[in-house]
KOLPA-448106 format. One record per residue (C-alpha): residue in one letter; x negated, y negated, z negated; residue number from 1. Coordinates in steps of 0.02 Angstrom, whole numbers, m for minus. Example, Ala and Ser with C-alpha at 12.3 -4.5 7.8 and 13.67 -1.06 7.14 Angstrom:
2
ATOM   residu        x        y        z   num
ATOM        A     m615      225     m390     1
ATOM        S     m684       53     m357     2
% end
This chain:
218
ATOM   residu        x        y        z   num
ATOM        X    m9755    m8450     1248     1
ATOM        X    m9777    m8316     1402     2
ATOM        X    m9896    m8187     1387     3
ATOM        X   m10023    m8166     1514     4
ATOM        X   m10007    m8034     1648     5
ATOM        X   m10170    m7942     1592     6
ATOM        X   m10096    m7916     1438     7
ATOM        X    m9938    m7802     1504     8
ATOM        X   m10006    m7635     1513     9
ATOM        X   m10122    m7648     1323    10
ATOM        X    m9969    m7732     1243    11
ATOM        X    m9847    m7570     1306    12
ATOM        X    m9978    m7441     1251    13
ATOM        X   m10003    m7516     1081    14
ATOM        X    m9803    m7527     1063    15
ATOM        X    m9783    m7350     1092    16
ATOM        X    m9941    m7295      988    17
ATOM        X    m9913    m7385      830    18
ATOM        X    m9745    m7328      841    19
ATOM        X    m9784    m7161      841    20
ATOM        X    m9921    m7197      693    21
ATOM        X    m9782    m7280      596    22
ATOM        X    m9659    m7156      613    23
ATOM        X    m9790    m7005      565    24
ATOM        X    m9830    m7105      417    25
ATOM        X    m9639    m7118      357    26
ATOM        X    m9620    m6958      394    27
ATOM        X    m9768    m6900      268    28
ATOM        X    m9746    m7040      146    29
ATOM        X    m9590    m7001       10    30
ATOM        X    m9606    m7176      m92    31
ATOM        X    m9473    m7309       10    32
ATOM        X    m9616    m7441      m53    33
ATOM        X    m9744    m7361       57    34
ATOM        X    m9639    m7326      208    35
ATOM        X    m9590    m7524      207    36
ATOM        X    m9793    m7560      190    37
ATOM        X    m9842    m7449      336    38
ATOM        X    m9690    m7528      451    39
ATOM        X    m9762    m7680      402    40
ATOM        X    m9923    m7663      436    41
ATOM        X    m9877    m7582      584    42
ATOM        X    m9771    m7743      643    43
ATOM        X    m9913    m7875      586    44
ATOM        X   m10052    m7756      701    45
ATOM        X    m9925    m7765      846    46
ATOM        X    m9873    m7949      843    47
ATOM        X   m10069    m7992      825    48
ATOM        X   m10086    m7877      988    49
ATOM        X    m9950    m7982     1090    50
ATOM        X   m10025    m8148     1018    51
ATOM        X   m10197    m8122     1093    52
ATOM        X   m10112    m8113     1251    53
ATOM        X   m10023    m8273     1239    54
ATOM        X   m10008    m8381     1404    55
ATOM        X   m10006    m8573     1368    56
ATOM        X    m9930    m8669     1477    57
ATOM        X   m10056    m8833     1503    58
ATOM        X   m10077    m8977     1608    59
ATOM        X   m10271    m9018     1654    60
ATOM        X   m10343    m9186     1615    61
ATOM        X   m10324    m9306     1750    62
ATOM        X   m10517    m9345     1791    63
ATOM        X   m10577    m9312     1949    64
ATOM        X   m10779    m9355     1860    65
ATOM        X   m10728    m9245     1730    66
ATOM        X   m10789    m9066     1681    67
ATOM        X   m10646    m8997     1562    68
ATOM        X   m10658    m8859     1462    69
ATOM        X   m10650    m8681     1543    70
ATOM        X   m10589    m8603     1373    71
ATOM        X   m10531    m8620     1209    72
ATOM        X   m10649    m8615     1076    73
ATOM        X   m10806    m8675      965    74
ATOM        X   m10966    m8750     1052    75
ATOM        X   m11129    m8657      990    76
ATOM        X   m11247    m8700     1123    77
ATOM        X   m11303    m8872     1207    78
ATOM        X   m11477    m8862     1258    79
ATOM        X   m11581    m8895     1415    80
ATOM        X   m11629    m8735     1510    81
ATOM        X   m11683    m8647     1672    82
ATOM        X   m11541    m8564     1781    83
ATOM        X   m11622    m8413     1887    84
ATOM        X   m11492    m8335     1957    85
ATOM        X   m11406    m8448     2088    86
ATOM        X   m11463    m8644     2024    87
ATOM        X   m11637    m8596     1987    88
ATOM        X   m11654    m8772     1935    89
ATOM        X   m11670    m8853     1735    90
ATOM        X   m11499    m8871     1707    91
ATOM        X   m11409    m8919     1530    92
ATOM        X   m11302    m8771     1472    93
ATOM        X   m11151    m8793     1362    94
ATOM        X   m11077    m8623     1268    95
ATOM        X   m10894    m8600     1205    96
ATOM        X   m10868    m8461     1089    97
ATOM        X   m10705    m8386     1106    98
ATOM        X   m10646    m8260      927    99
ATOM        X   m10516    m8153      935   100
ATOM        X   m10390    m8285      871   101
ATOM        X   m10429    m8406     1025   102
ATOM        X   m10334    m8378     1179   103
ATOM        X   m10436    m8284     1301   104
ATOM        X   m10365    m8367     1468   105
ATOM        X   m10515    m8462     1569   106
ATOM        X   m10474    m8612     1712   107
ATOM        X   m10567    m8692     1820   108
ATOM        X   m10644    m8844     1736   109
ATOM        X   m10676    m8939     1928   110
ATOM        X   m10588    m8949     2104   111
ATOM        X   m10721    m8885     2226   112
ATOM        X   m10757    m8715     2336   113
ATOM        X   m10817    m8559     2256   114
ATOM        X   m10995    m8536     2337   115
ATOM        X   m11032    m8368     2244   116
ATOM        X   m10982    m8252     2136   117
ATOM        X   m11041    m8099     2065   118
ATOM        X   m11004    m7976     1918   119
ATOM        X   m11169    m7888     1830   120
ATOM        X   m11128    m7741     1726   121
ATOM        X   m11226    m7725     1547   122
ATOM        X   m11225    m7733     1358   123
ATOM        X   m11116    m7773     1210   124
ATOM        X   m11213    m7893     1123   125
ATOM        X   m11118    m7991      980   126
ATOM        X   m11064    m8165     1101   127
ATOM        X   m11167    m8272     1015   128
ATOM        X   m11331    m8198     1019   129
ATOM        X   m11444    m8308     1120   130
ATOM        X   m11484    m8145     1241   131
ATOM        X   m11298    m8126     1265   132
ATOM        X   m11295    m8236     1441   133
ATOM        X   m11432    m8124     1523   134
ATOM        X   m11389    m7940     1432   135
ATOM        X   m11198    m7925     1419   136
ATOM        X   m11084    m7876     1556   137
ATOM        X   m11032    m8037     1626   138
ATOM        X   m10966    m8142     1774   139
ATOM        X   m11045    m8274     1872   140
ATOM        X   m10967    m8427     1970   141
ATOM        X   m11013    m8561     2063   142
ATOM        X   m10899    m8719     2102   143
ATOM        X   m10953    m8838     2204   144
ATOM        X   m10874    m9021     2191   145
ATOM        X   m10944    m9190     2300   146
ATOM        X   m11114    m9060     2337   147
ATOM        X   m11132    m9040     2155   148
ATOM        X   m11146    m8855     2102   149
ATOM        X   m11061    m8810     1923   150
ATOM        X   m11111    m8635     1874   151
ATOM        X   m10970    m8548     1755   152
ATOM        X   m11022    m8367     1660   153
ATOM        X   m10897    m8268     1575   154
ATOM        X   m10970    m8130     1446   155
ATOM        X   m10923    m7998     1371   156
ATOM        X   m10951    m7992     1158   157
ATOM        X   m10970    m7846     1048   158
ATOM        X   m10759    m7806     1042   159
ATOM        X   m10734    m7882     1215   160
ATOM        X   m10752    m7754     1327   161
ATOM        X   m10659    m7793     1486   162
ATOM        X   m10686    m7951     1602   163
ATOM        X   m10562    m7995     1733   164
ATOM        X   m10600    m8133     1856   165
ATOM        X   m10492    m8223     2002   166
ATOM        X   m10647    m8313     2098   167
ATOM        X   m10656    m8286     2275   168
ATOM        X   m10830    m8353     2385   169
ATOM        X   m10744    m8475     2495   170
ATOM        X   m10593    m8512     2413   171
ATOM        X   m10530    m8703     2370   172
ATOM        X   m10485    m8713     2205   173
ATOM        X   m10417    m8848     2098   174
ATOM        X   m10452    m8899     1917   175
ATOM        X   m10343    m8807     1791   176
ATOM        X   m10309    m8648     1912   177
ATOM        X   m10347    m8484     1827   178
ATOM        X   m10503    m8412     1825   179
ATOM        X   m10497    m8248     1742   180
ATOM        X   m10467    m8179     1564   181
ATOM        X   m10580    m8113     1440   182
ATOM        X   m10501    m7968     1340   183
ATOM        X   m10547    m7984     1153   184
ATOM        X   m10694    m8089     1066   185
ATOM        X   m10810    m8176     1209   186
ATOM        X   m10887    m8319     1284   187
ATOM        X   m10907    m8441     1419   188
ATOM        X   m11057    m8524     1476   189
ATOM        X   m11063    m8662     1592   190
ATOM        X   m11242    m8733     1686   191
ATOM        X   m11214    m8916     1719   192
ATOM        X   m11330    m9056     1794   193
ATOM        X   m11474    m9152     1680   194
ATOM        X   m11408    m9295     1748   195
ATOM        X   m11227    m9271     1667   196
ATOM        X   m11140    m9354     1510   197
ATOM        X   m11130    m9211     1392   198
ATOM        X   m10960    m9267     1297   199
ATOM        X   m10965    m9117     1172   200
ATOM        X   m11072    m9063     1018   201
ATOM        X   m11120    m8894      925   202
ATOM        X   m11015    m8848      830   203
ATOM        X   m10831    m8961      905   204
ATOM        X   m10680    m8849      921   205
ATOM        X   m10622    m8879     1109   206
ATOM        X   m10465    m8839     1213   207
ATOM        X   m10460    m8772     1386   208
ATOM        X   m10388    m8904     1492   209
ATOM        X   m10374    m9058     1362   210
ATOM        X   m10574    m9065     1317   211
ATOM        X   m10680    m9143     1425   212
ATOM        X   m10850    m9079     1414   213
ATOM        X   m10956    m9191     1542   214
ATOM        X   m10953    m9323     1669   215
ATOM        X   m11033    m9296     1809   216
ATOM        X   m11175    m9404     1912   217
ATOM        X   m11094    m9516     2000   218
% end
């Protein structure tokens, strides 16, 4: 398993401060029992650090009609709704909530051209609060495939407070390239067509790459 690149820098820092921690406890602490409890707490906080980061290495499903999953995940929204920021169109959006056990890597989920992108600063809102897509800070893209626009939104959640994001307007990009990372609890939203075949329900555990989430109009 690699560990993803945005993970370098957070997994070094936590190394050296829950070493330090660890050793200031042993130092303080005279019973051997307690000393082996706080190095093992220690190791457990560490390893759960350096597994949040984790990299899998995944090959997309082969469907060029297909809309696979951007992350890894639970589905709690699909719903019909109005898109005003780029589509401004009735759309049907589709919600993956990512907790901090999920991995927090996001793809592509079409081949296509990035017609926009655009980050908006805001809140912290616990991911799955309806208000969440419109409030948090959060990430918009737009990939268009065959003249059909698919709008992606990364957001923040409550712990997540970081959002990194590889889109570039006018860039090609293919289905199963990297799109960004979320550090720590999130979510991604996608805006699809009415006219697509919704292949997911509330509540279905999905994996980036391997679940296909809609078929497009032909």
């Amino acid at each position: 398993m690699r560990i993803h690149k945005e993970g370098y820098k957070i997994i070094l820092n936590s190394f050296l401060i829950i070493a330090v921690l660890v050793t200031a406890t042993c130092l303080l602490l005279t019973n051997p029992n307690a000393r082996y409890l706080a190095i093992g707490c220690g190791l457990i906080l560490f390893v759960l650090i350096v597994r949040f980061f984790r990299e899998p290495k995944r090959e997309p499903v082969l469907d060029e009609s297909a809309v696979i999953a951007p992350a890894d995940g639970t589905i709690v929204i699909v719903k019909k709704v109005y898109e005003p920021e780029y589509l401004k169109a009735e759309c049907t959006q589709v919600s993956i909530f990512m907790s901090v056990f999920n991995v927090h890597a996001n793809w592509f989920s079409v081949n296509g051209k990035v017609l926009y992108y655009k980050y908006h600063p805001g809140r912290y809102l616990v991911a799955m609060h309806p208000k969440s897509s419109e409030k948090n800070e959060r990430t918009t893209v737009v990939t268009e495939r065959n003249g059909i626009p698919i709008l992606t939104r990364q957001i923040a959640g409550y712990i997540a407070r970081r959002i990194v994001c590889y889109a570039k307007e006018g860039s090609n990009v293919k289905m199963g390239d990297q799109m960004g990372f979320i550090k720590f609890g999130s979510r991604v939203d996608l805006f699809l067509p009415l006219e697509s075949r919704i292949q997911v329900t509330k509540g279905q555990k999905v994996k980036a790459l391997r679940t296909i989430i809609a078929k497009l109009p032909e």
